[in-house]
C-alpha positions in Angstrom: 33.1 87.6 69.7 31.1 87.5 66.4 31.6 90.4 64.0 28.5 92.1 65.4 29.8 91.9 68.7 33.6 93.6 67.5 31.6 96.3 65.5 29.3 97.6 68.4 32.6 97.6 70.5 34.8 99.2 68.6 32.3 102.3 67.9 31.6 102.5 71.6 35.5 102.4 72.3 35.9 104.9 69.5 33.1 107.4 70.9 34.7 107.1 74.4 38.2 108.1 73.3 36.6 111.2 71.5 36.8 114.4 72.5 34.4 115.7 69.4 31.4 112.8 69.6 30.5 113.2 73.5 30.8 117.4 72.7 28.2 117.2 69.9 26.1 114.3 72.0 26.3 111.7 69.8 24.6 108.8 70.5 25.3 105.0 69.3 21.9 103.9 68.9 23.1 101.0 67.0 26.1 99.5 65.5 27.2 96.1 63.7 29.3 94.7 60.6 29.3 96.9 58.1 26.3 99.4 59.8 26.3 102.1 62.1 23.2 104.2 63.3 23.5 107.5 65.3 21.8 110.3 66.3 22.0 113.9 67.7 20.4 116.7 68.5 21.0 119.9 67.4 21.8 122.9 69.6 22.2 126.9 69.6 25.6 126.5 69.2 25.4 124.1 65.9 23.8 127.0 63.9 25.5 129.2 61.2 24.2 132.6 60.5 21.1 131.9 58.9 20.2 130.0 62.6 20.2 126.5 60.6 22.1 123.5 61.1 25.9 124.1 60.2 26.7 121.9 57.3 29.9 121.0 59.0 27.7 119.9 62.0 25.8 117.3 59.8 29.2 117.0 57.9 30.4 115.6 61.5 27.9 113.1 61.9 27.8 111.7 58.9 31.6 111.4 59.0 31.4 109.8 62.6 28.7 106.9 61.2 31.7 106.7 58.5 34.5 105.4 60.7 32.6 103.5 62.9 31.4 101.4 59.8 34.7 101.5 58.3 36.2 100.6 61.3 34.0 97.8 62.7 36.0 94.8 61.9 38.4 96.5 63.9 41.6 97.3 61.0 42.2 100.8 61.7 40.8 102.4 58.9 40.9 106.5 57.8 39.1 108.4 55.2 40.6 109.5 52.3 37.8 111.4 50.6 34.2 111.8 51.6 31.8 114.0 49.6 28.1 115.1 51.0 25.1 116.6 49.4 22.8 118.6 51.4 19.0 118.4 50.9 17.2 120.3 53.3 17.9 123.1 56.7 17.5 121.6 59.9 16.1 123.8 62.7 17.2 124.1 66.5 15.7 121.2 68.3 15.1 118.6 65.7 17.3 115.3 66.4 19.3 114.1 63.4 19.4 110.7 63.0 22.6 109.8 60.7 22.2 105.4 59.2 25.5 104.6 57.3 26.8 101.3 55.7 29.6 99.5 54.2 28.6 99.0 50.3 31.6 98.2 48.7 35.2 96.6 50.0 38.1 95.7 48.2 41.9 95.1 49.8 42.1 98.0 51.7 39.5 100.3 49.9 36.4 100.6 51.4 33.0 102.8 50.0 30.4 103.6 52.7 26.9 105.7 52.0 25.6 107.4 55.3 22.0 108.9 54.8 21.5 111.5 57.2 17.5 112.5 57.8 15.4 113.8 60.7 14.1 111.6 63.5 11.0 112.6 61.8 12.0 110.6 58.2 12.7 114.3 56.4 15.9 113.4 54.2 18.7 116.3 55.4 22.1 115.0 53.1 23.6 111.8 51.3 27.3 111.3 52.7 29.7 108.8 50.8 32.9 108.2 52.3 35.6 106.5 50.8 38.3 104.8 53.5 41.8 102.9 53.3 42.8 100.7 56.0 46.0 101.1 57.5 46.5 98.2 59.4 46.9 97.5 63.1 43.9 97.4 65.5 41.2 99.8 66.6 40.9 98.1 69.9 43.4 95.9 71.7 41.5 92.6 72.1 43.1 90.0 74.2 45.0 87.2 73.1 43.8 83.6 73.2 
């Protein structure tokens, strides 16, 4: 399996053992080394009191692209601080789309940058997420 391959596993395997990511509708609408692309819609129940977009709502998929990046070469891998800035509302409706990626690695300290805009191109937040690898495996993968 090339490191594509493991990546687009692992974050499929990771959304299925969810209980949060099938909730909210997340979708994988791609993921490889060091990459993850998702997207999902947002509902009447995603909205705070000024009937926008919870923050923690786009918090949550930014987060999600995160560790499935962080996680795609299958070394279990958790955040340990993550940061977001939030550019614009989103309304009821619109369909986030949330693209993050691996920009920095070193031992087990990883930096990742998830940009998180509307399916229409309107930029909504800048997520960076900084992760430590435990060890161990995401997904059991058979042995040869």
């Amino acid at each position: 399996m090339n490191p594509d391959e493991l990546a687009n596993r692992v974050a499929h395997e990771m959304l299925a053992a969810e209980g949060t990511g099938p909730a909210w509708g997340i979708v994988i609408e791609e993921a490889r080394a060091a990459y993850a692309r998702l997207s999902m819609k947002v509902r009447a129940d995603m909205l705070n009191g000024h009937g926008i977009a919870h923050g923690g709502m786009i918090f949550a998929l930014a987060d999600t692209a995160f560790a499935y990046v962080c996680n795609g070469a299958n070394h279990a891998s958790v955040a340990a601080q993550a940061s977001i800035v939030y550019l614009d509302n989103v309304a009821e409706g619109e369909t986030l789309i949330a693209e993050g990626e691996e920009v920095a690695r070193e031992g087990r300290a990883g930096v990742t940058r998830v940009s998180v805009r509307t399916s229409d191109g309107r930029k909504v937040a800048e997520f960076t997420g900084y992760s430590r690898t435990l060890g161990g495996e995401v997904v059991r993968m058979p042995t040869t």
